[in-house]
C-alpha positions as a Markdown table, in Angstrom:
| # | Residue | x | y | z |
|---|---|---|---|---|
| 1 | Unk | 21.8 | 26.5 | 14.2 |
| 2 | Unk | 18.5 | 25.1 | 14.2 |
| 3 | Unk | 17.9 | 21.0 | 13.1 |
| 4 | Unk | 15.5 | 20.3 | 10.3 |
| 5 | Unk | 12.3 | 18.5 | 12.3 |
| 6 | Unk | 12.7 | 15.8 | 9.8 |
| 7 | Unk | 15.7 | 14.4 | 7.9 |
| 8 | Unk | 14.0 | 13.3 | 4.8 |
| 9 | Unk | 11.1 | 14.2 | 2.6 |
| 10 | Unk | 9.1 | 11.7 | 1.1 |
| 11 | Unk | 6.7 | 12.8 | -1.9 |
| 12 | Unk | 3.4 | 10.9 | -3.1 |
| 13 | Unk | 0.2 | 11.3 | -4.4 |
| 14 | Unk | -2.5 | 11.8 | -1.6 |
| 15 | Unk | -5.1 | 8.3 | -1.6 |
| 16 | Unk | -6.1 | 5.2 | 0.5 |
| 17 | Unk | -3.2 | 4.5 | 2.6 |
| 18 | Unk | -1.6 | 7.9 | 3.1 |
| 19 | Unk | -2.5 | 8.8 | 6.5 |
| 20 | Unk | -1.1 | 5.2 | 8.2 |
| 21 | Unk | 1.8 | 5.0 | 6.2 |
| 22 | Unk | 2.9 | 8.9 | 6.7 |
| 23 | Unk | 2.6 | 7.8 | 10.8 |
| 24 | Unk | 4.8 | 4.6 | 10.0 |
| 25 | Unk | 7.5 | 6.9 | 7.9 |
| 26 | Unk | 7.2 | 9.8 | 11.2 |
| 27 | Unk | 8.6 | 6.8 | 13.1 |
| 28 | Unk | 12.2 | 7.4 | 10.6 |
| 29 | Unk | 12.4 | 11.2 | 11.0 |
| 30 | Unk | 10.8 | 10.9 | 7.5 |
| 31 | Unk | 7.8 | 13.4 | 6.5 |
| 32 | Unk | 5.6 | 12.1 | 3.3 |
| 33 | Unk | 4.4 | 15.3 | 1.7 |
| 34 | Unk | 1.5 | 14.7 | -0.8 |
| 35 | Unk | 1.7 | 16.3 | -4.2 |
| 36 | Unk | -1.3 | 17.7 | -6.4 |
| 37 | Unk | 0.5 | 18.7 | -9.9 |
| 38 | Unk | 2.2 | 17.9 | -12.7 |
| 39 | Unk | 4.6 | 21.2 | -11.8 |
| 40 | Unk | 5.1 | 20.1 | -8.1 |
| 41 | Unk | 5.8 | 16.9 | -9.2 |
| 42 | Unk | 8.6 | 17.9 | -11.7 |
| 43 | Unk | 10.0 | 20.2 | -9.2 |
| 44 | Unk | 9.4 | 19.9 | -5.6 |
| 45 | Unk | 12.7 | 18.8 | -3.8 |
| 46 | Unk | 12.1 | 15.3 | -2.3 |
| 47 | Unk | 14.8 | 12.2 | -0.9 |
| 48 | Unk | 12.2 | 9.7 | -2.3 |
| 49 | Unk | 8.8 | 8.6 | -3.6 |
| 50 | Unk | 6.1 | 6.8 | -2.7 |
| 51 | Unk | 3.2 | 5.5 | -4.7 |
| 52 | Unk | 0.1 | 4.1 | -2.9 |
| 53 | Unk | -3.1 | 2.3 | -3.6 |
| 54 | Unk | -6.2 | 3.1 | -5.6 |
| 55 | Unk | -7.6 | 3.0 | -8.9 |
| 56 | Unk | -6.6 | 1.3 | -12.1 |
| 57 | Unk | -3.7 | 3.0 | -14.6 |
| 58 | Unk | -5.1 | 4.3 | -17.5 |
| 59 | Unk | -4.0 | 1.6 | -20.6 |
| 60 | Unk | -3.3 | 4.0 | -22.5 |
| 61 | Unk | 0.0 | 4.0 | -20.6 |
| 62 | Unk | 1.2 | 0.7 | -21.6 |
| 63 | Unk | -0.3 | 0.6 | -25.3 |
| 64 | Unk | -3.4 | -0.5 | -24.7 |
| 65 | Unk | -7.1 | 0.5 | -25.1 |
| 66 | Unk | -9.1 | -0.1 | -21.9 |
| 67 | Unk | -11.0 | -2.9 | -21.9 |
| 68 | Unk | -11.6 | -3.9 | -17.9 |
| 69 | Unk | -9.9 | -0.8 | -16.4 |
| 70 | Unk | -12.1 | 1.1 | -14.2 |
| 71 | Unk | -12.4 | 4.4 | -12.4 |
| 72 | Unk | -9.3 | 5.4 | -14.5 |
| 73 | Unk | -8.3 | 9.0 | -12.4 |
| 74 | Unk | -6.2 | 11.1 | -15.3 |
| 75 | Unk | -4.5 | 13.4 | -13.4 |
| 76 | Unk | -3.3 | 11.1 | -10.9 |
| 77 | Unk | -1.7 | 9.0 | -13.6 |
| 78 | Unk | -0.1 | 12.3 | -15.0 |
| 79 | Unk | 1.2 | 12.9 | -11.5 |
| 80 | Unk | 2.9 | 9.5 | -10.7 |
| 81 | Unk | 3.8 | 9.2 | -13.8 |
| 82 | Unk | 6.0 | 12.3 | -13.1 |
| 83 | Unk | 6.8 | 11.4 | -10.1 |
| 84 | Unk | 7.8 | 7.5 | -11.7 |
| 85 | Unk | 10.0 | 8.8 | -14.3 |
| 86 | Unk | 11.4 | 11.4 | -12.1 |
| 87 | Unk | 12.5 | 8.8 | -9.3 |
| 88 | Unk | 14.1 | 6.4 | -11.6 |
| 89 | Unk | 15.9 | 8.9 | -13.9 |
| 90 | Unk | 17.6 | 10.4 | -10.7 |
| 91 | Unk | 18.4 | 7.9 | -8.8 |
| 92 | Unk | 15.5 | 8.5 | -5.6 |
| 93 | Unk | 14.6 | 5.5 | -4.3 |
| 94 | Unk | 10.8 | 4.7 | -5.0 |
| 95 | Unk | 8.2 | 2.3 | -3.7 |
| 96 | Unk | 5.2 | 1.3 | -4.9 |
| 97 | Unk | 2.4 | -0.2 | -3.2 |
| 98 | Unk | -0.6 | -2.1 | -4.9 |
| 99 | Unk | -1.1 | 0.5 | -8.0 |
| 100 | Unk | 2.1 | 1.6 | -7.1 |
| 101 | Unk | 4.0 | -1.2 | -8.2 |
| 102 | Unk | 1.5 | -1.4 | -11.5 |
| 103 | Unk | 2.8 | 2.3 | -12.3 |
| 104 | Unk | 6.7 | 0.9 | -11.3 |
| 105 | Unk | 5.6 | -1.4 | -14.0 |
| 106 | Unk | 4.1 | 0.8 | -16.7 |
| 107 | Unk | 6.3 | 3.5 | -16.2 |
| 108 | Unk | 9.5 | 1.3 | -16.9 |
| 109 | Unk | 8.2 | -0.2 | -19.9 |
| 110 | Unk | 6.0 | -3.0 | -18.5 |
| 111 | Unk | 2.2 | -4.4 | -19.0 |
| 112 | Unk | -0.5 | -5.2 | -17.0 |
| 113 | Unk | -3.3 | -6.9 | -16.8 |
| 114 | Unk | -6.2 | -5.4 | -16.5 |
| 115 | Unk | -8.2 | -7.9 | -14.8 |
| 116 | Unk | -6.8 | -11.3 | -13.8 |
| 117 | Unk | -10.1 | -13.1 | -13.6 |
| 118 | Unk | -11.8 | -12.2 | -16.6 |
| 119 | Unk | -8.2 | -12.5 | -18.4 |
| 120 | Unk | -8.4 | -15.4 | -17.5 |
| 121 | Unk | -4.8 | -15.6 | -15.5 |
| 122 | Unk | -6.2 | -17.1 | -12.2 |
| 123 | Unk | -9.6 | -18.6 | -10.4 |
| 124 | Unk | -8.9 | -17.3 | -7.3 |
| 125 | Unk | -6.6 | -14.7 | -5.3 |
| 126 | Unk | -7.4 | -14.9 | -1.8 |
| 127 | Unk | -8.0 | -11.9 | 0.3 |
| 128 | Unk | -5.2 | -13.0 | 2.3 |
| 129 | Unk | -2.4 | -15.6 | 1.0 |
| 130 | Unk | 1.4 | -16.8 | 1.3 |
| 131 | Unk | 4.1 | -15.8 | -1.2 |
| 132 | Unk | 7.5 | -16.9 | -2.1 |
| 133 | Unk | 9.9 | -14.2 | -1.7 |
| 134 | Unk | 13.8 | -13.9 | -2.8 |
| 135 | Unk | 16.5 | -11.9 | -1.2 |
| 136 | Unk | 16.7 | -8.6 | -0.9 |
| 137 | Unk | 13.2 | -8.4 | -0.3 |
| 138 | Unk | 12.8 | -12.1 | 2.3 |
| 139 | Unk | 14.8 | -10.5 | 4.8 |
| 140 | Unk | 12.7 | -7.6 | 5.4 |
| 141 | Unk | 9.7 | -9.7 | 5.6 |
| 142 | Unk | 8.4 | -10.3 | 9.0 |
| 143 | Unk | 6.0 | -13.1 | 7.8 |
| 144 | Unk | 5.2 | -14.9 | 4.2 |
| 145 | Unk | 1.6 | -14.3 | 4.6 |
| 146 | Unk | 0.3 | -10.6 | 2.4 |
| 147 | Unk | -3.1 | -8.6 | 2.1 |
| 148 | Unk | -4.2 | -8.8 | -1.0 |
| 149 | Unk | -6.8 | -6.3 | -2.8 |
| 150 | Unk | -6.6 | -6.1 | -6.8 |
| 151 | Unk | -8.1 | -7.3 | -9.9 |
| 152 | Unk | -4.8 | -6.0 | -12.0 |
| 153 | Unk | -1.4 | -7.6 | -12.2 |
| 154 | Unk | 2.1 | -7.5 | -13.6 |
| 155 | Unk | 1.7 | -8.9 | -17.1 |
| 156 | Unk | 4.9 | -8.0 | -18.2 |
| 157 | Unk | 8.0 | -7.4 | -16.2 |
| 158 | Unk | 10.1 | -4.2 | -16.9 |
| 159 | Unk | 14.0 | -5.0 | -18.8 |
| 160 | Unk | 16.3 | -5.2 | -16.1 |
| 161 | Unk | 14.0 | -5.7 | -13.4 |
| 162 | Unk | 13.6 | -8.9 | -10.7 |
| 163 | Unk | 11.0 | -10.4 | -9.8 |
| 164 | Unk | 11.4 | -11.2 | -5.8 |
| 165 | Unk | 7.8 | -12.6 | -4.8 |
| 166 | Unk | 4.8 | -14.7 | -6.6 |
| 167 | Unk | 1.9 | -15.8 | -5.3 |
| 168 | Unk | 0.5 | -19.4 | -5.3 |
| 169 | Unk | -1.4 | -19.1 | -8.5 |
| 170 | Unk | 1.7 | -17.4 | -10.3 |
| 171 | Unk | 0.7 | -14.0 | -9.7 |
| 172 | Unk | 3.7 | -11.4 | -9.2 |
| 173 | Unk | 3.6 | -10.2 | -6.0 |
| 174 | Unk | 6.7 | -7.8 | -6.2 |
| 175 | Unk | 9.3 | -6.7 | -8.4 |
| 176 | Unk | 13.0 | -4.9 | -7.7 |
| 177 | Unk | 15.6 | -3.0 | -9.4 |
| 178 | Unk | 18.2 | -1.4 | -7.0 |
| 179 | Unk | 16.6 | 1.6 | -5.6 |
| 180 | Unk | 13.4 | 0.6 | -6.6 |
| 181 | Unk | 10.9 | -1.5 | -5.1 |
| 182 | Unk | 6.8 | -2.6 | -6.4 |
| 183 | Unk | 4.9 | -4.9 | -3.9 |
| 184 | Unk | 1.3 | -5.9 | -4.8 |
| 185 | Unk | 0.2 | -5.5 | -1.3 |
| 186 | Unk | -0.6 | -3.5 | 1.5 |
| 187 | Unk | 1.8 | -3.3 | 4.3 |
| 188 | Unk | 0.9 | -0.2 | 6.1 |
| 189 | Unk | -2.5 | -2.1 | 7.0 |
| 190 | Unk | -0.3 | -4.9 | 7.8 |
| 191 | Unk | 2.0 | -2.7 | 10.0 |
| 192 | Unk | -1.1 | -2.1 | 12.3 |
| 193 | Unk | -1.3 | -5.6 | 13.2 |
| 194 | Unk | 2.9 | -7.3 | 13.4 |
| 195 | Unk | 4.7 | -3.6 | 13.8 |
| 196 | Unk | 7.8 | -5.7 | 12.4 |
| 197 | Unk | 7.1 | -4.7 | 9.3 |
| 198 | Unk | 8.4 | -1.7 | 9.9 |
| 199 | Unk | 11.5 | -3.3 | 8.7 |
| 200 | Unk | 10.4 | -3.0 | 5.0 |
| 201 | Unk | 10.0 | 0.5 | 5.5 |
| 202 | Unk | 13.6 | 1.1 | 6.9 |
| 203 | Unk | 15.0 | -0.4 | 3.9 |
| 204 | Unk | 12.8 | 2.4 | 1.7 |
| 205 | Unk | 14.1 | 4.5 | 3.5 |
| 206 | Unk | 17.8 | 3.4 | 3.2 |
| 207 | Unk | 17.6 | 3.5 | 0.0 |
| 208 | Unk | 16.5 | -0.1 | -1.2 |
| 209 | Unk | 20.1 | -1.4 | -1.9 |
């Protein structure tokens, strides 16, 4: 009998980010297979799903009409949105990265906002800062110190979900429900510089208990 070449399949939506973390998933016998429609991702069999980076969520997804939302890509929202919904209907573990965690957010009945400096909701987010983080997520954290690349944020928090890291100026940095993890930043960049944080990964991949 012949062995699968990988033990798990991983689905996303192909964008910024898919390349380096699909080299840091090969490292758990995990292929990350990217996804194009609404039927693929209704149907296609997968052990998890992964949403990346890129451009703003539509509004229209949380109630709102768009009023500093830019480069709003409809298909892609129709896709992770299936994808969203899918995952946390049947059970899949699912992380979201950057926009990912904002359509964690929207898709489980939570707001954004659509820009946090003309919102008024901070001066400043540095490029680069510390967070505080709770358990679960502090002990897959190699170091405190995140990328940081967004003009959106978590407005309001999904019923039932935690909130597990904040910036300095209040900002939510990541949010968790078992099986289900959003992190505002970008560790797969991060991964090229302290390779511990493949530890984050491995819990993805174990199922984010």
């Amino acid at each position: 009998m012949q062995l699968p070449l990988f033990k798990k399949i991983i689905l996303t939506y192909q964008s910024s980010g898919f390349s380096a973390t699909a080299d840091i998933l090969n490292l758990f016998n995990v292929r990350l297979v990217a996804v194009a429609t609404l039927t693929e991702a209704r149907q296609k069999s997968c052990d998890g799903i992964l949403l990346l980076g890129g451009q703003d969520i539509n509004p229209f997804w949380y109630g709102e009409a768009s009023t500093y939302s830019y480069q709003v890509n409809r298909d892609r929202d129709t896709v992770e949105w299936a994808l969203t919904r899918r995952a946390l209907t049947n059970g899949k573990p699912i992380l979201g990265i950057c926009r990912g965690c904002q359509m964690l957010t929207v898709a489980g009945g939570g707001a954004l906002y659509q820009d946090i400096y003309k919102q008024k909701v901070t001066h400043k987010h540095p490029g680069q800062h510390l967070i505080e983080a709770k358990d679960p997520l502090r002990r897959y954290l190699p170091e405190l110190k995140v990328n940081s690349r967004h003009h959106q944020a978590i407005k309001t928090v999904p019923y039932g979900w935690k909130v597990l890291a904040t910036a300095p100026d209040g900002i939510i940095e990541a949010i968790w429900r078992p099986g289900a993890l959003g992190i505002q930043w970008h560790p797969e960049d991060l991964f090229c510089q302290n390779h511990r944080w493949h530890g984050l990964f491995g819990w993805f991949v174990d199922g984010l208990k």
